[in-house]
C-alpha positions as CSV (number, residue, x, y, z in Angstrom):
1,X,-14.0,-14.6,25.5
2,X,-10.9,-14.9,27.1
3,X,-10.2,-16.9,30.1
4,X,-9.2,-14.4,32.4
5,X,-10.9,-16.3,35.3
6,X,-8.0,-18.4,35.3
7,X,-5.4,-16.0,36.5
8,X,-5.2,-15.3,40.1
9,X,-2.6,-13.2,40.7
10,X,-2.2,-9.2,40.3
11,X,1.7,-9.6,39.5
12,X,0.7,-12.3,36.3
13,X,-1.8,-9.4,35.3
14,X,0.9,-7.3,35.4
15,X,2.8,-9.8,33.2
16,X,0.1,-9.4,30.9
17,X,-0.5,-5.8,30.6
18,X,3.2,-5.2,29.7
19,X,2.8,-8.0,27.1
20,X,-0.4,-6.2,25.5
21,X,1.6,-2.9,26.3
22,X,4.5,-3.5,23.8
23,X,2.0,-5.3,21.1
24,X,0.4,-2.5,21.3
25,X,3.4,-0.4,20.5
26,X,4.6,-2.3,18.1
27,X,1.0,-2.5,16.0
28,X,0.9,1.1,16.0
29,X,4.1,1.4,14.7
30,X,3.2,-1.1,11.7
31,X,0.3,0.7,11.2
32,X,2.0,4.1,10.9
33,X,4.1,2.1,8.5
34,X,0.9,1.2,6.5
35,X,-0.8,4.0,6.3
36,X,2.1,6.2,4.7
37,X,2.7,3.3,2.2
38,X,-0.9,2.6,1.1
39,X,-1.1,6.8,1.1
40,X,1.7,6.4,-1.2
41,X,0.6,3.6,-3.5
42,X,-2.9,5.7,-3.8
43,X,-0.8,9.1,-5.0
44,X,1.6,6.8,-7.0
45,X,-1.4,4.5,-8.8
46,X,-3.2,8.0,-10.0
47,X,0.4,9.4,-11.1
48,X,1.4,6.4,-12.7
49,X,-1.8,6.5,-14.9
50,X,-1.7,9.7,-15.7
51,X,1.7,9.8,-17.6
52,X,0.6,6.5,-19.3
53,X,-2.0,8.8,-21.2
54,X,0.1,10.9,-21.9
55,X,2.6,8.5,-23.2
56,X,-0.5,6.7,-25.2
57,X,-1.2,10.1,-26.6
58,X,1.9,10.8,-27.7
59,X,2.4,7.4,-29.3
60,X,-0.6,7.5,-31.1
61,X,0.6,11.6,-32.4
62,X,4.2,9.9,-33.7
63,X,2.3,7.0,-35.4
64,X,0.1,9.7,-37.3
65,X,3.2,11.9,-38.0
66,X,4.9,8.5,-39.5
67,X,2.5,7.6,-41.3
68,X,2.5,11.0,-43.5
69,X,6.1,11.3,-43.6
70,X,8.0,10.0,-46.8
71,X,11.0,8.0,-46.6
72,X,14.2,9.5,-45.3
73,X,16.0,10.5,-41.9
74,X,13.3,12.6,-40.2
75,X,10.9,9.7,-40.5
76,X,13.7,7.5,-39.0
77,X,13.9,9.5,-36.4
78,X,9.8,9.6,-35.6
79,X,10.4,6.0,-35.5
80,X,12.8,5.6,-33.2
81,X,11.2,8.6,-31.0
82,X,7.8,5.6,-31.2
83,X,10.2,3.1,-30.0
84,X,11.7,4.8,-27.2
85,X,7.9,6.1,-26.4
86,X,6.4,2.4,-26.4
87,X,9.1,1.4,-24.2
88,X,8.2,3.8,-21.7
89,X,4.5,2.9,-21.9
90,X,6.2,-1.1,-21.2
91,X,7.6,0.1,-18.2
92,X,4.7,2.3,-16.7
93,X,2.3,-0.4,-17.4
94,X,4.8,-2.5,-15.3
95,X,5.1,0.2,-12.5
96,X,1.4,0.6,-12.7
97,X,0.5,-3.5,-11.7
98,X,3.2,-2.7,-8.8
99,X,1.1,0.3,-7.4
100,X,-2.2,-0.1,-9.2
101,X,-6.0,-0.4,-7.9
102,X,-5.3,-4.3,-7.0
103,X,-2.1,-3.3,-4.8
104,X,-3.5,-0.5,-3.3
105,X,-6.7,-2.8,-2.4
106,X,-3.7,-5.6,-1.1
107,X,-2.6,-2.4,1.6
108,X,-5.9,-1.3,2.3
109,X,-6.8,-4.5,3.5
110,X,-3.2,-5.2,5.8
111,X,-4.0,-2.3,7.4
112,X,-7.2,-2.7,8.1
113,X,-6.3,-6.3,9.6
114,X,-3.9,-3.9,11.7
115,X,-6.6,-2.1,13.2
116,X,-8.7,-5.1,14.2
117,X,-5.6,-6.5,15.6
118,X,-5.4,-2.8,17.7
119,X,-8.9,-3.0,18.7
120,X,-8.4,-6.3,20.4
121,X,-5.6,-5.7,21.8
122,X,-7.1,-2.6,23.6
123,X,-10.0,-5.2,24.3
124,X,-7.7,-7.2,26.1
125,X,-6.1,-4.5,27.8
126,X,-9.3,-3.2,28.9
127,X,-10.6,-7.2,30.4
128,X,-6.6,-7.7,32.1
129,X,-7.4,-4.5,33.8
130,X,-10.7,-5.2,34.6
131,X,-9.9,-8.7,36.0
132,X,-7.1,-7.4,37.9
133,X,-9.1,-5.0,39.7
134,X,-10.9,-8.0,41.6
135,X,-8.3,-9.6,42.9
């Protein structure tokens, strides 16, 4: 797969291994990175969710208590309580497309590119070494 053949000297193996070395390093540091924010988007997307309900819920409890009320400042009120309530459902529903199920499928995926990236870099590592070993 790679052309390790083609290198002939122990020091340029050397070269090499540092290279992998600090990709390496810096790979496992993106994926600690990854993990904790697609552990967060999960925790956030289920949270998120779970107030919108609650927000529908109430919305749809104001609506019934309007709707029986007659004229006058305590249905004003209930009305402005529904608006205030409906823009809170606008901006969960916006939060929600920010950390939802296609966002957290969008961080899964970068970090599982990132371990594929590790495994072949420790493939590489593991051929250097090997290759080096014969000269």
């Amino acid at each position: 797969m790679y052309s390790f053949n083609k290198i002939t000297l122990a020091s340029d193996c050397d070269v090499l291994l540092a290279w992998a070395e600090k990709e390496k390093a810096d790979l496992a540091f993106k994926k600690f990175s990854e993990e904790r924010i697609t552990a967060n988007y999960s925790s956030t997307s289920v949270e998120i969710e779970a107030v919108l309900q609650g927000v529908l819920a109430e919305i749809s409890a104001v609506q019934t208590v309007i709707d029986v009320l007659p004229e006058g400042p305590t249905k004003e009120n209930e009305i402005k309580r529904k608006i205030r309530l409906e823009y809170k459902k606008f901006l969960l529903e916006n939060r929600k497309d920010s950390y939802g199920s296609v966002a957290l499928l969008e961080k899964e995926l970068d970090l599982e590119r990132i371990n594929k990236e590790l495994a072949e870099v420790d493939l590489f590592i593991t051929g250097i070494t090997a290759h080096k070993a014969t000269l």
